[in-house]
C-alpha positions in Angstrom: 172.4 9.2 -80.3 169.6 11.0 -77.5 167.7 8.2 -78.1 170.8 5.6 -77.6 171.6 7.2 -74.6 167.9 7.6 -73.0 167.6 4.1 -73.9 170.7 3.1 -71.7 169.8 5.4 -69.5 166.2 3.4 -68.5 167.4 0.2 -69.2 165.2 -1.2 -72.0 166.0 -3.0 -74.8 165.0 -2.7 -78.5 165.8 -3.9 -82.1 167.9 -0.9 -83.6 168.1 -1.3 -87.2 171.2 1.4 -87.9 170.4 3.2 -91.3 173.6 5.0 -93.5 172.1 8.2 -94.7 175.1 8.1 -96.6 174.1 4.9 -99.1 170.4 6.5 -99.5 169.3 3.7 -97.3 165.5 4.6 -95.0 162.8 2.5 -94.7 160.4 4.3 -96.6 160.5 7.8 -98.4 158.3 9.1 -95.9 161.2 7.9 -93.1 163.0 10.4 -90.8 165.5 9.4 -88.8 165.6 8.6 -85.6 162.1 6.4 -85.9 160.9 4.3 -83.3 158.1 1.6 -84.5 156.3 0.5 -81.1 153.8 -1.8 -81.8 150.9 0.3 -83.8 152.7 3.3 -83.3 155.4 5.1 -84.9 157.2 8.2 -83.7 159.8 10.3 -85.6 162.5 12.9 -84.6 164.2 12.5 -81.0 162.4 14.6 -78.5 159.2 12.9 -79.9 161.0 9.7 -79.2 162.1 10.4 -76.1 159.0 11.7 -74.2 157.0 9.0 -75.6 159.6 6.0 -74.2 160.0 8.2 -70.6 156.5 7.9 -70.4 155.9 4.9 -71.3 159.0 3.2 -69.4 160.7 5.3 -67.6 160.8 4.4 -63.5 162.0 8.2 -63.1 159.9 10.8 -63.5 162.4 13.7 -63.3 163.9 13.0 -66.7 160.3 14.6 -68.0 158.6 15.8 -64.7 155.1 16.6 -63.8 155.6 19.3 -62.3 154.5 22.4 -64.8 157.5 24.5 -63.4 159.9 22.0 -63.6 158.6 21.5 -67.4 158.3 24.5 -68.4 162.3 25.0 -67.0 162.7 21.7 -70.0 160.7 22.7 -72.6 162.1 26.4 -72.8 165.9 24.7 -72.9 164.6 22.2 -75.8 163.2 25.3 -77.4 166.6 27.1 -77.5 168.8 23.7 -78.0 166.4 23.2 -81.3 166.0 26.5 -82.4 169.8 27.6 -81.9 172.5 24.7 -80.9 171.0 21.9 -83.2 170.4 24.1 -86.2 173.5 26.1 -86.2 175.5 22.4 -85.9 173.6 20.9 -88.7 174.1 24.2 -90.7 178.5 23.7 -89.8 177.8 20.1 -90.9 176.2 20.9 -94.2 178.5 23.7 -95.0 181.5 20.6 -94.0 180.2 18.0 -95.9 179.3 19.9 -99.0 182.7 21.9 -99.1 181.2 25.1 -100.8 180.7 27.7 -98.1 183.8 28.5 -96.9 183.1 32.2 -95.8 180.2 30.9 -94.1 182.1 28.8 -91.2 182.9 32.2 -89.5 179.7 33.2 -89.2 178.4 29.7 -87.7 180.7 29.3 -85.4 180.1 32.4 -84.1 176.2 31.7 -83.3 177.5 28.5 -81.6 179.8 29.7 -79.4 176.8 32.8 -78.7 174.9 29.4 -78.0 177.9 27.9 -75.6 177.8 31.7 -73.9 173.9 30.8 -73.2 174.6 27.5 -71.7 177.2 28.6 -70.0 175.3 31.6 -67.9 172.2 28.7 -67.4 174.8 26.6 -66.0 175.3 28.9 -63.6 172.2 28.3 -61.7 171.6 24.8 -62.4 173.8 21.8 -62.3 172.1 19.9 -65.7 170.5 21.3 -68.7 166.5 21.2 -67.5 167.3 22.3 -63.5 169.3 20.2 -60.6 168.7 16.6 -61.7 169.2 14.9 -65.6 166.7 15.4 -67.9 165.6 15.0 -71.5 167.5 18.3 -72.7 170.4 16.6 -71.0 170.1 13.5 -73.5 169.1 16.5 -76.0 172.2 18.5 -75.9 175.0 16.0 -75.3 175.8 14.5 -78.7 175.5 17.7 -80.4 178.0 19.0 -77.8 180.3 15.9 -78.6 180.7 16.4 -82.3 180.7 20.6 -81.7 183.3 20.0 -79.7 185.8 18.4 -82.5 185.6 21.7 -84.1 184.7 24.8 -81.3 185.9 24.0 -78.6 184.9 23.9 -74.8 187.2 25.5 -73.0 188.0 27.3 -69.5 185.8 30.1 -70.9 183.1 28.4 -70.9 183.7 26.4 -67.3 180.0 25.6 -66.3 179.2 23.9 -69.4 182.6 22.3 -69.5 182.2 20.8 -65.8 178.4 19.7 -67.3 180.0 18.2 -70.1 182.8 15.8 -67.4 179.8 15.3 -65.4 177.6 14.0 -68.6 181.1 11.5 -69.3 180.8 10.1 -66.1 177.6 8.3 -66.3 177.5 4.9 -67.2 176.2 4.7 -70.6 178.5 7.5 -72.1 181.4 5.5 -73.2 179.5 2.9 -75.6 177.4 6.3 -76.6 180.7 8.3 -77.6 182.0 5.2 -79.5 178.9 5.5 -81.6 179.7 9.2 -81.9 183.3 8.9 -83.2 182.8 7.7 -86.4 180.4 11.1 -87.0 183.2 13.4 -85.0 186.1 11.7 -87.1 184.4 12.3 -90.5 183.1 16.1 -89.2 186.8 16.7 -88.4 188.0 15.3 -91.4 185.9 17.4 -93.7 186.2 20.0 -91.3 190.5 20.1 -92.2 189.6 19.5 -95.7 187.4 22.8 -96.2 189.9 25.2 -94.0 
């Protein structure tokens, strides 16, 4: 979904082929998804995506600045969305789907809302995810945040990412971008129910 998004986001257009990890179906066994084949060239895993399409086509440069400050700023809040937001969902997502770690769901929840404390306080200073203006970590973070938020919830305690998180649903491209999310956040939920 980042790369949906960033795709909206600078307007280009491509031929998505949508794969269901559920039905074993990849292009190759040496396919990750996302995977974006550009000509000669083919780049796998979203941020990998993303920079190389922002450079490539992007008319605005703050989405992956110049700037080494400004960078560094991005690159340190990929860093800790990877290392810590993304991880910890797919680790709540594995322990959903595969119904068997039931004492485990305490524990992971309670990194990710340790991770939602983090945004929060960055939040703080900044109005978006990599500084003042959108970004890649914005397109980073979001549809993590949307499915996270089916099962811990954003709430007033949290009230700098929760006004980022309004301020992400305002832009243009989120509604068709959440309508590719539901079908994920509906089975998450579901599971979710099933296993608590």
């Amino acid at each position: 979904m980042t790369v949906l998004m960033l795709i909206q986001h600078i307007n280009i257009s491509i031929d998505l082929r949508v794969i269901d990890l559920f039905k074993g179906e990849l292009f190759s066994a040496q396919c990750s998804v996302p995977s974006l084949i550009d000509g000669d060239s083919t780049i796998k895993g979203s941020d990998a995506i993303s920079i190389y399409l922002i450079d490539k086509y992007a008319k605005e440069e703050q989405l992956y600045p110049m700037d080494q400050e400004k960078l560094s700023l991005i690159h340190s809040q990929l860093q800790f969305l990877n290392v810590h937001l993304h991880s910890n969902f797919l680790r709540l997502f594995e322990s959903v789907i595969s119904r068997n770690t039931l004492n485990s769901f305490d524990d992971i929840k309670a990194k990710i809302y340790n991770c939602y404390e983090s945004l929060d306080l960055f939040l703080k200073d900044f109005n978006f995810m990599g500084g003042n203006v959108i970004t890649i970590a914005d397109f980073s973070c979001l549809p993590t945040m949307l499915c996270l938020n089916e099962v811990c919830l954003v709430d007033e305690k949290y009230s700098n990412l929760e006004l980022w998180m309004s301020q992400m649903e305002s832009l243009i491209f989120f509604d068709e971008v959440n309508e590719c999310a539901e079908n994920l956040k509906i089975l998450f939920k579901k599971s979710f129910k099933m296993c608590s």
